[in-house]
C-alpha positions as CSV (number, residue, x, y, z in Angstrom):
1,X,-78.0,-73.3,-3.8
2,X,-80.1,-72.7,-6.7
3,X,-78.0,-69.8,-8.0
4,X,-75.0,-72.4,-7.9
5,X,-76.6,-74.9,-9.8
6,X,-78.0,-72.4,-12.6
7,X,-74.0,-70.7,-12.8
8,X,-72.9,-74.5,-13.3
9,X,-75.2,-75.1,-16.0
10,X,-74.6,-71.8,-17.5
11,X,-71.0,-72.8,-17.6
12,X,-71.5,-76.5,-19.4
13,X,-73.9,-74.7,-21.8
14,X,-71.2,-72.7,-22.8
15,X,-68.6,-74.9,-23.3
16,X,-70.6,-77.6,-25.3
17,X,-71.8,-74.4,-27.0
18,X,-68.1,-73.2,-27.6
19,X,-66.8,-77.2,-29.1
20,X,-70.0,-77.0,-31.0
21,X,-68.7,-74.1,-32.9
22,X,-64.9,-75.4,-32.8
23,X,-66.4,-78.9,-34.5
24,X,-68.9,-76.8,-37.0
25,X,-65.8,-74.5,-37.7
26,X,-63.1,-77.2,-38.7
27,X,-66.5,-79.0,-40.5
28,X,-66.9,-75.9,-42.8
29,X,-63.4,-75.1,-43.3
30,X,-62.2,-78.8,-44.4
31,X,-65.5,-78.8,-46.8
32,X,-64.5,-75.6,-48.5
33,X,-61.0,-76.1,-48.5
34,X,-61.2,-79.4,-49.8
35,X,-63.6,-77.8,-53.0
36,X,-61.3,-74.9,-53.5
37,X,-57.7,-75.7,-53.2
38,X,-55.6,-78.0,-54.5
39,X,-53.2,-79.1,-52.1
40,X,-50.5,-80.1,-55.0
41,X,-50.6,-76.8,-55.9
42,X,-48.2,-75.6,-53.2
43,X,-44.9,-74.5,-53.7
44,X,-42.8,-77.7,-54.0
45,X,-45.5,-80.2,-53.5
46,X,-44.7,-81.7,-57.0
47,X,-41.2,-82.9,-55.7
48,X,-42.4,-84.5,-52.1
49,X,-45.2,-86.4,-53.5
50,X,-42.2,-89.0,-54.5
51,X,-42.1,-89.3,-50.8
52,X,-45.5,-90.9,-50.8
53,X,-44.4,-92.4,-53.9
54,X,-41.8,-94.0,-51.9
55,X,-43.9,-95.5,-49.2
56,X,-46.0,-97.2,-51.3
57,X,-43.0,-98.6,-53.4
58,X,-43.7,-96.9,-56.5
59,X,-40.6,-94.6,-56.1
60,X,-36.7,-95.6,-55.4
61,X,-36.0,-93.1,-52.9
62,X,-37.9,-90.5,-51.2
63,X,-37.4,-86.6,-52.3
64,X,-36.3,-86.0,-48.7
65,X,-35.7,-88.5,-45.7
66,X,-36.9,-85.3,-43.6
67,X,-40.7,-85.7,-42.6
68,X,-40.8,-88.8,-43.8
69,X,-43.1,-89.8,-40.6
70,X,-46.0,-86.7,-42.5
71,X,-46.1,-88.9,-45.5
72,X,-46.5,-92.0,-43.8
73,X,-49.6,-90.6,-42.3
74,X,-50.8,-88.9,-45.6
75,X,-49.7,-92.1,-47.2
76,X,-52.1,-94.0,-43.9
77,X,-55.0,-92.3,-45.1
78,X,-54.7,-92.3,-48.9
79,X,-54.5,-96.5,-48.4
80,X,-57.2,-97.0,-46.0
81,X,-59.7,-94.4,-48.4
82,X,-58.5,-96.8,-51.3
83,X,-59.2,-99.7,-50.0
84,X,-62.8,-98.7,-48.5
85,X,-63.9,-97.1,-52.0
86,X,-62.5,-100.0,-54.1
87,X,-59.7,-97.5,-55.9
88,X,-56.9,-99.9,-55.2
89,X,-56.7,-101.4,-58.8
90,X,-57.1,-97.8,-60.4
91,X,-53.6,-96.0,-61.0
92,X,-55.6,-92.9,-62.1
93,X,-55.8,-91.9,-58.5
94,X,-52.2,-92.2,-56.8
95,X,-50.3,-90.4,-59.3
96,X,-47.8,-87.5,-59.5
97,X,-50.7,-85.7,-61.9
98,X,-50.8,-82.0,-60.2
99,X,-54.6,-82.2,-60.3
100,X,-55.3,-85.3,-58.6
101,X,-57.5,-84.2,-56.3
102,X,-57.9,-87.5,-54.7
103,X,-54.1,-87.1,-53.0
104,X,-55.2,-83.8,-52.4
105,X,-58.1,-84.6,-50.3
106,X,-56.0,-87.0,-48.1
107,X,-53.4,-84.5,-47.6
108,X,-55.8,-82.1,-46.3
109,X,-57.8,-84.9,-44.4
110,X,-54.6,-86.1,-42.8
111,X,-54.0,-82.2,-42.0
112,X,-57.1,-81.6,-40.2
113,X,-56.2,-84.7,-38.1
114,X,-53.0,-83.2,-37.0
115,X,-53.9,-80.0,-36.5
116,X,-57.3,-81.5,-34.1
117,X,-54.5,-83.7,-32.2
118,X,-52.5,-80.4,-32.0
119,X,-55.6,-78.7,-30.7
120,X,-57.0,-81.5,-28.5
121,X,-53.1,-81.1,-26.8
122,X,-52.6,-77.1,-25.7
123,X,-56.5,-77.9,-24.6
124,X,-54.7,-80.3,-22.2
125,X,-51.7,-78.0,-21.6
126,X,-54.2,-75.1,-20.9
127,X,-55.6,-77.2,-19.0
128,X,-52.7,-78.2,-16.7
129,X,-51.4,-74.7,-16.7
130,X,-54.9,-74.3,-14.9
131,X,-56.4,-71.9,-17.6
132,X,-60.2,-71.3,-17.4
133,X,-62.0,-73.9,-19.4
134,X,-64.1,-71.8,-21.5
135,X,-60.7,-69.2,-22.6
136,X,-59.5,-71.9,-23.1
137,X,-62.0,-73.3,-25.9
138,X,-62.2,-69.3,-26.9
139,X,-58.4,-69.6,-28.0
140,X,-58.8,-72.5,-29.6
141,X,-61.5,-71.1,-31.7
142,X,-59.5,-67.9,-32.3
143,X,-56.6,-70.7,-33.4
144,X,-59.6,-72.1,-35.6
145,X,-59.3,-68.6,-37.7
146,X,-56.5,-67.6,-37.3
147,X,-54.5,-67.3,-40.7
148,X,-51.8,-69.1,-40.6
149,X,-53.2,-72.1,-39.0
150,X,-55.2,-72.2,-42.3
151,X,-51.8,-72.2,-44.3
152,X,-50.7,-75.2,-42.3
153,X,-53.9,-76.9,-43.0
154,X,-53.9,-76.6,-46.5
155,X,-50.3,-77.2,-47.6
156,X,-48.3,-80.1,-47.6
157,X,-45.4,-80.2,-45.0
């Protein structure tokens, strides 16, 4: 009995231990992402931010009626940050300015949400595929680093 109950706490160790280090990793990558990388920078970025534009009436008709459900969200966190840090009366900060990094930080905040939903959902899909909990947290961390989940993080789309 006492060899079950010190294999069953082994086990929860491990997996608070493992979504410790998932929550510590996207922690440190948002933080340095958001300090290093402009998210206006990508490739077309200058054209969609007319989507944003759009939704908040500023623009006549979005870039591209594709995605438009991304922007709204991006668009979601840029007005609720604006209204909580009293930026709503200055235009410096929604703009089509390249280095406005206040758009930039939403976009990657509004990122890391999606991509935690994502990962919160193949947790549940592992987990109804019956996949052992902790390789199940183990891929997620590997998704964590794994390159071109960063691309999707930091870019716009």
């Amino acid at each position: 009995m006492r060899l079950k109950s010190k294999n069953i706490y082994k086990n929860l160790s491990q997996k608070y231990l493992y979504i410790l280090v998932i929550c510590f990793t996207l922690l440190v990558t948002f933080s340095i992402s958001n300090i290093y990388y402009n998210s206006l920078a990508g490739a077309d970025n200058f054209k969609y931010i007319n989507n944003i534009l759009y939704i908040f009436g500023s623009s006549e008709e979005p870039y591209d009626n594709q995605g438009i459900l991304y922007f709204f969200l991006i668009s979601i966190f840029i007005k609720i940050r604006t209204e909580n840090f009293s930026y709503l009366n200055d235009p410096t900060f929604i703009t089509e300015d390249p280095n406005a990094m206040f758009i930039s930080e939403n976009i990657l905040l509004a990122n890391i949400f999606i991509f935690t939903f994502g990962l919160i959902g193949f947790y549940f899909l592992m987990k109804k595929l019956a996949f052992n909990q902790n390789k199940s947290l183990m891929i997620i961390l590997i998704f964590c680093y794994f390159p071109s989940f960063y691309y999707l993080r930091f870019n716009m789309n």
